[in-house]
Backbone and ligand atoms as CSV (ligand in chain L), in Angstrom:
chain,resi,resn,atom,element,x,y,z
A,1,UNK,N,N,3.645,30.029,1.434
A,1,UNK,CA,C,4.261,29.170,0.416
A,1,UNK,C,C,4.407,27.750,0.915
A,2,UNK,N,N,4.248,27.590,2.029
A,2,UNK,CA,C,4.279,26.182,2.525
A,2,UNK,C,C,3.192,25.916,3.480
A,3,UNK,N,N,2.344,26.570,3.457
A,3,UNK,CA,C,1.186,25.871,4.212
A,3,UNK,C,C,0.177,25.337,3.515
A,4,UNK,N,N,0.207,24.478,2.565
A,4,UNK,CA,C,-0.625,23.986,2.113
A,4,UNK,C,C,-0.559,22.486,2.147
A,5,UNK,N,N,-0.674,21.916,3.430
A,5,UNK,CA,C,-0.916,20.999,3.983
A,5,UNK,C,C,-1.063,19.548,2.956
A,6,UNK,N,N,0.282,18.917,2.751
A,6,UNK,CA,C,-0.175,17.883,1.763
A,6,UNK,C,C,-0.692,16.951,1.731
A,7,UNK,N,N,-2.140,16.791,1.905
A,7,UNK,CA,C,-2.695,15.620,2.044
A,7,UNK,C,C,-2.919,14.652,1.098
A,8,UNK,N,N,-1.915,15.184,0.080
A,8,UNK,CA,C,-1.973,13.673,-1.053
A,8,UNK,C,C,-1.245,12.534,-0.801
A,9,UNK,N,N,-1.766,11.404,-0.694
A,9,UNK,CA,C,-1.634,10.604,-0.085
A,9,UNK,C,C,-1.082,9.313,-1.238
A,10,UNK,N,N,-0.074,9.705,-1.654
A,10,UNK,CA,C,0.173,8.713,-2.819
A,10,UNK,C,C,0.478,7.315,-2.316
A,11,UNK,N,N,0.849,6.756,-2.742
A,11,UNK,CA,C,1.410,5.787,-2.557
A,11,UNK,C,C,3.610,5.453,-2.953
A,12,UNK,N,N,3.656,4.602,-1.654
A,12,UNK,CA,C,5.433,4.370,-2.177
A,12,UNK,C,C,5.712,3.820,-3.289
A,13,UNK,N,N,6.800,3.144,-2.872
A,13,UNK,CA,C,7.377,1.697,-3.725
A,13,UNK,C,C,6.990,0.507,-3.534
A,14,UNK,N,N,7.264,0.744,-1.978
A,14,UNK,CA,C,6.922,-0.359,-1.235
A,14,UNK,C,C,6.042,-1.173,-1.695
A,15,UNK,N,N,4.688,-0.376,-1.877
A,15,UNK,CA,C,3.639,-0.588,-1.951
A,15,UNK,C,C,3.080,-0.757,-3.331
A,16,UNK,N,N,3.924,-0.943,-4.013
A,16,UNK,CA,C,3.839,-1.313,-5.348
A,16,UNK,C,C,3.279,-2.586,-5.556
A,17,UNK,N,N,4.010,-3.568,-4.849
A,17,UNK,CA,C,3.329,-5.345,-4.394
A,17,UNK,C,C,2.157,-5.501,-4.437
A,18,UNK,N,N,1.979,-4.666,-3.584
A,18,UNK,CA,C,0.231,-4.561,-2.889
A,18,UNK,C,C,-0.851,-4.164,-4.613
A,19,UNK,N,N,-0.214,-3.238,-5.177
A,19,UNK,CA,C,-1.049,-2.562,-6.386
A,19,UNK,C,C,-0.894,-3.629,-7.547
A,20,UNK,N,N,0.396,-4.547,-7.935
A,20,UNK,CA,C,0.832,-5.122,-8.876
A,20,UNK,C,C,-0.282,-6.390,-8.725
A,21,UNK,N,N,-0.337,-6.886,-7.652
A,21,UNK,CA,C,-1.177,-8.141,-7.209
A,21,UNK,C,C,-2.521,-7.863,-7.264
A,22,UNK,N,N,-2.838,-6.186,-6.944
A,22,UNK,CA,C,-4.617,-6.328,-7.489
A,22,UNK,C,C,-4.818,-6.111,-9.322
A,23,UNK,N,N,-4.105,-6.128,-10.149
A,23,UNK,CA,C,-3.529,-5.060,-11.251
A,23,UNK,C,C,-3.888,-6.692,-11.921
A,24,UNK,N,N,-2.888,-7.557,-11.023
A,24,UNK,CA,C,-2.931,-9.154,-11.858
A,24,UNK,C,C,-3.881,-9.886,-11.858
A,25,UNK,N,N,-4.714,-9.631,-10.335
A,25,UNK,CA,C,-6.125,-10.358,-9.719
A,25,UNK,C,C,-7.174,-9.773,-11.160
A,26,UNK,N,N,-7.314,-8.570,-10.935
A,26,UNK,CA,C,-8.026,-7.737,-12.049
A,26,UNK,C,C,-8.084,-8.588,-13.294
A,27,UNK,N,N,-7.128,-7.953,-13.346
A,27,UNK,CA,C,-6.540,-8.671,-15.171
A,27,UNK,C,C,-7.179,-10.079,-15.314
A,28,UNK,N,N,-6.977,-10.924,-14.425
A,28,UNK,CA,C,-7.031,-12.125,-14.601
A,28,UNK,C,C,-8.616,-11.806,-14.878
A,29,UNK,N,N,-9.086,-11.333,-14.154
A,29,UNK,CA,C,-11.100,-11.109,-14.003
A,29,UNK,C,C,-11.461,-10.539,-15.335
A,30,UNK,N,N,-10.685,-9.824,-16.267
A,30,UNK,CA,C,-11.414,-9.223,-17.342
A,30,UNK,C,C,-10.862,-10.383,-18.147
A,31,UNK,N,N,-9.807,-10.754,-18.169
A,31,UNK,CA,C,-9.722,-12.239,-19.074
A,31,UNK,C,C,-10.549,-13.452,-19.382
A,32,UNK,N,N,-11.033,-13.780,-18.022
A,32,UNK,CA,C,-12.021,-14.624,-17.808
A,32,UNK,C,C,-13.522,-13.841,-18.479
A,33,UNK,N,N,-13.529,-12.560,-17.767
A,33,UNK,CA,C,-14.908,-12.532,-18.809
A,33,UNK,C,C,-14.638,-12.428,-20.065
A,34,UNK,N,N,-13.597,-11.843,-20.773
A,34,UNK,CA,C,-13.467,-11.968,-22.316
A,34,UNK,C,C,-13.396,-13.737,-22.919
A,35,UNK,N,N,-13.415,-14.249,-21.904
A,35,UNK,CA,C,-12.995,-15.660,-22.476
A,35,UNK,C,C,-14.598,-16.227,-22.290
A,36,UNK,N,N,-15.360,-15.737,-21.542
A,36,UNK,CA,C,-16.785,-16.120,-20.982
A,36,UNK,C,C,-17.558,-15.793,-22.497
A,37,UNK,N,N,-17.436,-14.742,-23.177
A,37,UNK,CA,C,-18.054,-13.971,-24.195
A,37,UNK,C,C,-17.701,-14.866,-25.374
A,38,UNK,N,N,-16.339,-15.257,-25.490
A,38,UNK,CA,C,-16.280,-15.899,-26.597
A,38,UNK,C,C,-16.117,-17.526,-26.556
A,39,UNK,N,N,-16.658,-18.050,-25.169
A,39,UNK,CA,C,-16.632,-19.365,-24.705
A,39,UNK,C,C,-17.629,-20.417,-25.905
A,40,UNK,N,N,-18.669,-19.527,-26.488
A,40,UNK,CA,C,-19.122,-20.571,-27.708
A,40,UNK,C,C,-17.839,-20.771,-28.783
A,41,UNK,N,N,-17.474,-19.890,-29.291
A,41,UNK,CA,C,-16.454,-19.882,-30.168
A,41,UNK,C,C,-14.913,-20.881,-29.659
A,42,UNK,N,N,-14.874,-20.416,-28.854
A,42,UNK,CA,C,-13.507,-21.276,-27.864
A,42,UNK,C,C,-13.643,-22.785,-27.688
A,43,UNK,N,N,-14.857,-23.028,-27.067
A,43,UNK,CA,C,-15.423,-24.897,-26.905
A,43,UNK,C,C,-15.449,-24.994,-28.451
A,44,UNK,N,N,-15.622,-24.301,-29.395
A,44,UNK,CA,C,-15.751,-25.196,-30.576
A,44,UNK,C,C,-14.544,-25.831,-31.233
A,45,UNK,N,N,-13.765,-24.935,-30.930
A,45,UNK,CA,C,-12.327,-24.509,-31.830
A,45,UNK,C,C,-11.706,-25.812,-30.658
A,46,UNK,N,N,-11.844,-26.045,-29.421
A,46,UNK,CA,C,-10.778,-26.420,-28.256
A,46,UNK,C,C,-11.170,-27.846,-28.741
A,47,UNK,N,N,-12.771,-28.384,-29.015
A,47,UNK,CA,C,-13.324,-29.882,-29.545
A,47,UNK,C,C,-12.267,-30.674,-30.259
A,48,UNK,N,N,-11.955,-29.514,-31.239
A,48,UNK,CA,C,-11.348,-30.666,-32.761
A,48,UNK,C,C,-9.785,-29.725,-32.888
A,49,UNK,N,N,-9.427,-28.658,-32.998
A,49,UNK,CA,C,-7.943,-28.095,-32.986
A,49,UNK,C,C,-6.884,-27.910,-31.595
A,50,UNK,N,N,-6.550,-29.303,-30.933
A,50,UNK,CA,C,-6.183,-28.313,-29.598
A,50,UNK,C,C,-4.576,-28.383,-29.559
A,51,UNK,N,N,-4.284,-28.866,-30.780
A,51,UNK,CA,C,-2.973,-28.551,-31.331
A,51,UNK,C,C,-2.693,-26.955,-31.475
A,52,UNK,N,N,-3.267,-26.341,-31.967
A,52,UNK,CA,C,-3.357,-24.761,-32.643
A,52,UNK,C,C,-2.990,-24.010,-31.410
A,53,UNK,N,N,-4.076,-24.312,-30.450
A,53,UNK,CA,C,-3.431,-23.716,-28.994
A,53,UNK,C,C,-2.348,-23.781,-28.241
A,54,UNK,N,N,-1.992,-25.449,-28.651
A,54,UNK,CA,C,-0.399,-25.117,-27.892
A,54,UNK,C,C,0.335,-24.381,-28.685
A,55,UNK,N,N,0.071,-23.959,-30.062
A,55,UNK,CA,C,1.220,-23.181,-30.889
A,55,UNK,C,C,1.125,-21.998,-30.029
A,56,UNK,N,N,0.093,-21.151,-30.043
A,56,UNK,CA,C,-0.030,-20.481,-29.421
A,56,UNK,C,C,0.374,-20.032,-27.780
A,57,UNK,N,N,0.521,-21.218,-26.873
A,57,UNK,CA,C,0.842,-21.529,-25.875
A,57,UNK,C,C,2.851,-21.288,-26.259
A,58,UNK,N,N,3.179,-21.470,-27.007
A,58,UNK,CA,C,4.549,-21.902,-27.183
A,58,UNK,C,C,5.394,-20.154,-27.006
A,59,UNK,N,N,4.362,-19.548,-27.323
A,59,UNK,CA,C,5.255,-17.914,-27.681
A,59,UNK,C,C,4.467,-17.055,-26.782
A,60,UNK,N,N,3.832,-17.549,-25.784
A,60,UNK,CA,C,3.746,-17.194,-24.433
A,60,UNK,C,C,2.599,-16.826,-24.313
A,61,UNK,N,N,2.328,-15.919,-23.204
A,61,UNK,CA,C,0.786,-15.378,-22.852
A,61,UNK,C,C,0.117,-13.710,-23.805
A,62,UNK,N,N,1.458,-13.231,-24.063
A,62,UNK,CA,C,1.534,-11.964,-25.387
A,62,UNK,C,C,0.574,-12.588,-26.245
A,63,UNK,N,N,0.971,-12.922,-26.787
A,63,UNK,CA,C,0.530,-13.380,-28.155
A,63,UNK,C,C,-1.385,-13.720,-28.083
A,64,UNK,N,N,-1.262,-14.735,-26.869
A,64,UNK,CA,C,-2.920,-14.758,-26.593
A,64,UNK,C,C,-3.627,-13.746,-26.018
A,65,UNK,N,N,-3.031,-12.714,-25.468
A,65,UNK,CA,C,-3.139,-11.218,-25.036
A,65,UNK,C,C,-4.023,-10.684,-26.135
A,66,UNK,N,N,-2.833,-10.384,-27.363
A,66,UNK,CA,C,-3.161,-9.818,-28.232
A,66,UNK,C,C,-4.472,-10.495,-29.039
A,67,UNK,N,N,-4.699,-11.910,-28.739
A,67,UNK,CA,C,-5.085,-12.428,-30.216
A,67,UNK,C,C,-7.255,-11.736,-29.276
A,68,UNK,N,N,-6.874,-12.033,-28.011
A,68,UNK,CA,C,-7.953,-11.556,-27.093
A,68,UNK,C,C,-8.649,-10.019,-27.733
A,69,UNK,N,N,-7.496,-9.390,-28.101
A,69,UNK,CA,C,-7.441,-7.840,-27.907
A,69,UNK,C,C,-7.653,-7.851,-29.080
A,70,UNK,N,N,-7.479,-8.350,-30.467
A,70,UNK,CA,C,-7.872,-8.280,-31.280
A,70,UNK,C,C,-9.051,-9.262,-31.982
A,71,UNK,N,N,-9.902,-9.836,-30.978
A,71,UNK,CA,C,-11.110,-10.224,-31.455
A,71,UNK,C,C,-11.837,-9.491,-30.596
A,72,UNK,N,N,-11.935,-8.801,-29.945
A,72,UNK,CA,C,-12.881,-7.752,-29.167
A,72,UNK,C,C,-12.370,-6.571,-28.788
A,73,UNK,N,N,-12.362,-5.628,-29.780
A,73,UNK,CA,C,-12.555,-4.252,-29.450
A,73,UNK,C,C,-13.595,-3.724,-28.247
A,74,UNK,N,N,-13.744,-4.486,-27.272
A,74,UNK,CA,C,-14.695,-4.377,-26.608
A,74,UNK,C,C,-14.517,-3.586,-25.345
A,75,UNK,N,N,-14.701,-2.958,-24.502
A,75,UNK,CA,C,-14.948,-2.712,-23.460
A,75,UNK,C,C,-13.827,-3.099,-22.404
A,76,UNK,N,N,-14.006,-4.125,-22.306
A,76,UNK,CA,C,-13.232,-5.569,-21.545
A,76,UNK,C,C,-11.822,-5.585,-22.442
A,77,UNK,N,N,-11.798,-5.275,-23.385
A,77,UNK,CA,C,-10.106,-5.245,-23.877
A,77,UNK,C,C,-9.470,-4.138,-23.296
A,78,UNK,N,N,-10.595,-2.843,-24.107
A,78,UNK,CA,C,-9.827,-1.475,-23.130
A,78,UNK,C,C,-8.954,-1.618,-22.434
A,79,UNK,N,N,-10.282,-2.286,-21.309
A,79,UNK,CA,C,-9.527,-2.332,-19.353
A,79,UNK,C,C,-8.292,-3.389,-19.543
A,80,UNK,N,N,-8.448,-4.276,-20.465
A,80,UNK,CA,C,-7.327,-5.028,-19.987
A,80,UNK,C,C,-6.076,-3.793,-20.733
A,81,UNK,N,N,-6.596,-3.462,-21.911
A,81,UNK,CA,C,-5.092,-2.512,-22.318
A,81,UNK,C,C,-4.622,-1.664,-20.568
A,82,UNK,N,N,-5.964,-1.162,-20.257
A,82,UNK,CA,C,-5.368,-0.262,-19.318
A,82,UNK,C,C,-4.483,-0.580,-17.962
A,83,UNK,N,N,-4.969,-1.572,-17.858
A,83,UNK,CA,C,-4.156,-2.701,-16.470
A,83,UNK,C,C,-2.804,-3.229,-16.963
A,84,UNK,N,N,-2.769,-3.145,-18.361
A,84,UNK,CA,C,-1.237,-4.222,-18.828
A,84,UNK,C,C,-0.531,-2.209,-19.060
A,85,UNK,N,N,-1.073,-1.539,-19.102
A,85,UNK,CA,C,-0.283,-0.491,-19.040
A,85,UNK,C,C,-0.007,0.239,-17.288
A,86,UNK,N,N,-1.085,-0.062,-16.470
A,86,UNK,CA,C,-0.703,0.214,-15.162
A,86,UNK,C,C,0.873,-0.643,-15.219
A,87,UNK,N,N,0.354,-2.447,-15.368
A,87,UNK,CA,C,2.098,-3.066,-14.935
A,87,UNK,C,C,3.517,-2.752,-15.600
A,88,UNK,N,N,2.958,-2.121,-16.452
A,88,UNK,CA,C,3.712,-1.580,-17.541
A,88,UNK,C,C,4.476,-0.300,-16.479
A,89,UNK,N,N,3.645,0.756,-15.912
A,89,UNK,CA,C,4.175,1.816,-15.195
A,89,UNK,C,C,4.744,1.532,-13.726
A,90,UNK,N,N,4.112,0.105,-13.208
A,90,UNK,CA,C,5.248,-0.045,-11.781
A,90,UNK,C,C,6.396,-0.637,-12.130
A,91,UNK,N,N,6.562,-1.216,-13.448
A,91,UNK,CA,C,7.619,-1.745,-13.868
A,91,UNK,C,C,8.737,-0.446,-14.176
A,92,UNK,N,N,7.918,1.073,-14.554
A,92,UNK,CA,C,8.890,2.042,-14.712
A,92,UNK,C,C,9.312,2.532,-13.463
A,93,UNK,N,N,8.403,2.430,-12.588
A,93,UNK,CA,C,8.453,3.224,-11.348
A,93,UNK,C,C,8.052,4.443,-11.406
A,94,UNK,N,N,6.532,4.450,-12.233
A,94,UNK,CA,C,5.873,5.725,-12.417
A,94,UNK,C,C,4.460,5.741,-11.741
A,95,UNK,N,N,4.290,4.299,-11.781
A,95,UNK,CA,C,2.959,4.074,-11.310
A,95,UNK,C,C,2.456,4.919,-10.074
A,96,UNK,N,N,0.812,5.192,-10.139
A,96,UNK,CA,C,0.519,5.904,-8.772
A,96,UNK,C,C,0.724,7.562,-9.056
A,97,UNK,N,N,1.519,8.158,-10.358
A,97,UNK,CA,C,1.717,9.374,-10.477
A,97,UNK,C,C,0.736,9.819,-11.920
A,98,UNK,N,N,-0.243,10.554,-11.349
A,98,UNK,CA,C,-1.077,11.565,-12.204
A,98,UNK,C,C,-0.086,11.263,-13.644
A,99,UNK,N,N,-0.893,11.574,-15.050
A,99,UNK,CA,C,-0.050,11.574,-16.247
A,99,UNK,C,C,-0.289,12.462,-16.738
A,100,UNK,N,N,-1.191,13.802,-16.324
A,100,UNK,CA,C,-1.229,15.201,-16.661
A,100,UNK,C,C,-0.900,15.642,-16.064
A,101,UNK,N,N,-0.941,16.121,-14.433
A,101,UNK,CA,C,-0.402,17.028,-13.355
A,101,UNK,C,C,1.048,16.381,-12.839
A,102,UNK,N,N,1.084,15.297,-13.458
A,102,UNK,CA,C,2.395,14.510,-12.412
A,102,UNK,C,C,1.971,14.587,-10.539
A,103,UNK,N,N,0.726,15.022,-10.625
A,103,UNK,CA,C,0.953,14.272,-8.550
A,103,UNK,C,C,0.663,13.041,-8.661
A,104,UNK,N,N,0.672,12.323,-7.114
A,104,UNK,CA,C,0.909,11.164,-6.638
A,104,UNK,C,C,-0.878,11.224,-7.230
A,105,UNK,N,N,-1.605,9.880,-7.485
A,105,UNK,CA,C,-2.578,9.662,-7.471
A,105,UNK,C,C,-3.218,9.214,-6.032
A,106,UNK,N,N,-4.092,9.627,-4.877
A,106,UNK,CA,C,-4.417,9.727,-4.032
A,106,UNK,C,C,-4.412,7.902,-4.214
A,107,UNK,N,N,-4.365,7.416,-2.945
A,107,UNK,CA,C,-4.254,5.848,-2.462
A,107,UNK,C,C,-5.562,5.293,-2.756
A,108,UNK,N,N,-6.482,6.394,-2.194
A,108,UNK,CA,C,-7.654,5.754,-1.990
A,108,UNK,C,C,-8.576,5.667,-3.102
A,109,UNK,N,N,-7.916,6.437,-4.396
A,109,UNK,CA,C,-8.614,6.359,-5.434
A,109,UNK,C,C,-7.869,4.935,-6.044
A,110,UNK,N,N,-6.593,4.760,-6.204
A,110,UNK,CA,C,-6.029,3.553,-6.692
A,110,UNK,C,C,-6.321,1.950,-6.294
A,111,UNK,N,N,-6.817,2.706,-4.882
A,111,UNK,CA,C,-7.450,0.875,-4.384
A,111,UNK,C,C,-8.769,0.829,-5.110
A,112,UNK,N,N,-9.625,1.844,-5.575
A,112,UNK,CA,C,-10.883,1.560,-5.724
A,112,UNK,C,C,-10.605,1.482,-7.460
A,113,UNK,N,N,-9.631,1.684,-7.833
A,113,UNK,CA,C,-9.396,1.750,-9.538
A,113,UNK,C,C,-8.211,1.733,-9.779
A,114,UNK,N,N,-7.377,0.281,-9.370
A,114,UNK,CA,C,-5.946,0.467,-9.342
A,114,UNK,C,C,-4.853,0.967,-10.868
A,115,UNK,N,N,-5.695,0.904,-12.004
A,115,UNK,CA,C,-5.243,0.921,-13.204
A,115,UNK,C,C,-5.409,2.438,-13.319
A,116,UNK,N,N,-5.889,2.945,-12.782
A,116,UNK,CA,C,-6.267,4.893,-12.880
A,116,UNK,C,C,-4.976,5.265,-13.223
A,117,UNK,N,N,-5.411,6.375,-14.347
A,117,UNK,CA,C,-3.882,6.950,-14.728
A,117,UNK,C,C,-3.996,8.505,-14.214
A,118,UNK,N,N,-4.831,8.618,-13.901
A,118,UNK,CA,C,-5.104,10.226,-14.110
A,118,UNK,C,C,-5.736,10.411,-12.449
A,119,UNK,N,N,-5.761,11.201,-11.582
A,119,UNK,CA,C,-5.976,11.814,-10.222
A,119,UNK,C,C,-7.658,11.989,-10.731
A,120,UNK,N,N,-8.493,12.551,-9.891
A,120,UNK,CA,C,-9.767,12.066,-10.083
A,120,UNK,C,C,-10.018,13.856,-10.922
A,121,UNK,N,N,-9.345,15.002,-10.286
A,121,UNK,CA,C,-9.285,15.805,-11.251
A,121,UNK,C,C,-9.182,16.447,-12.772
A,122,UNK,N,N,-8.222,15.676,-12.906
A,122,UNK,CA,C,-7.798,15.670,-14.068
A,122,UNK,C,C,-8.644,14.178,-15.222
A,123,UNK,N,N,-8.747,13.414,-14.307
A,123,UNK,CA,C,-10.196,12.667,-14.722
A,123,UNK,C,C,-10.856,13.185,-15.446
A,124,UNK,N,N,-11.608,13.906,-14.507
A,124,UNK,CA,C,-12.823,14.891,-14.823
A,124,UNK,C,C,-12.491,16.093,-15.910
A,125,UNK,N,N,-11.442,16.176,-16.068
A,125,UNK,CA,C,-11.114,17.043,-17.320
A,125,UNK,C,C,-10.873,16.424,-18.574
A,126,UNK,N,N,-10.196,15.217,-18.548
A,126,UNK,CA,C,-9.995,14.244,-19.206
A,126,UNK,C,C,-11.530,13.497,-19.959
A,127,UNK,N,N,-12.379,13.820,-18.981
A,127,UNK,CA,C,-13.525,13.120,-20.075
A,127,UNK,C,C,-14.620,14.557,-20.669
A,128,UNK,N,N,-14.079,15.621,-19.944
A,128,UNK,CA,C,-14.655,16.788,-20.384
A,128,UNK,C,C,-14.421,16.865,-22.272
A,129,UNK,N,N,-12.795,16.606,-21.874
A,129,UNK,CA,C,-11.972,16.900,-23.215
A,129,UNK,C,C,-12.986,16.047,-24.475
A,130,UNK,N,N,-12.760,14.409,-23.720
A,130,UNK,CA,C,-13.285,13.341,-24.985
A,130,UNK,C,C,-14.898,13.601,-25.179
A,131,UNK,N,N,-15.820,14.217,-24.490
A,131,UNK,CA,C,-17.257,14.406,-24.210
A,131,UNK,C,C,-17.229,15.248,-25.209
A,132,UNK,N,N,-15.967,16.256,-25.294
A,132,UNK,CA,C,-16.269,17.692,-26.567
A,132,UNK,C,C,-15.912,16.926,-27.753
A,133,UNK,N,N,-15.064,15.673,-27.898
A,133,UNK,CA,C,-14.702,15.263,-28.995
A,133,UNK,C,C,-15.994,14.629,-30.357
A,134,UNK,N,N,-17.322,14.367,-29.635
A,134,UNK,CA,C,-18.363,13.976,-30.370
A,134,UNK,C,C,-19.680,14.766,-30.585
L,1,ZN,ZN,ZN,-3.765,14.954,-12.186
């Protein structure tokens, strides 16, 4: 009953810093490419309205979050949903814990995919599930 050697290697609290700062680095990187994609549209609008943006500027970075997230259903929004929900979970103090099995999510999977919600197991079941969905 107790020899099963726990080599899951979650991560602390501590070490939350360390995950929050690649979570923001990230983020910032899928922003920039969502902003790269719609950079014709953006230089046009920034030429002649750059009043409109500070409105926008005024009710914070949300708002341009969203307005991102709702001109591209894309790919690149996903991930950003999924990263503003990682900061979302070190802010609970859940982050790093599986959201089907509840274990620690192994370290070494979180450095290589810090927004991972799911252990690489349950991953793999997780896209089994959505693979049967079509
Ligand atoms: Zn799991």
């Amino acid at each position: 009953m107790k020899k099963k050697d726990v080599v899951k290697k979650g991560i602390n609290k501590k070490e939350y810093k360390i995950f929050e700062s690649l979570l923001l680095t990230e983020r910032k990187k899928v922003i920039q490419n969502l902003m790269n994609l719609n950079t014709s549209d953006l230089a046009e609008q920034n030429s002649g309205t750059g009043e409109d943006i500070s409105d926008y500027a005024e009710t914070g970075t949300d708002a341009f979050d969203i307005q991102i997230a709702l001109s591209l259903a894309s790919g690149e929004s996903q991930q950003l949903q999924e990263i503003d929900d990682a900061l979302e979970r070190i802010k609970n103090k859940t982050y790093g814990i599986c959201e089907m099995c509840k274990e620690p999510i192994p370290r070494k999977r979180l450095e290589v995919l810090p927004h991972a919600r799911f252990c690489i197991q349950c991953q793999s079941e997780y896209e089994k599930q959505q693979d049967s969905l079509y």
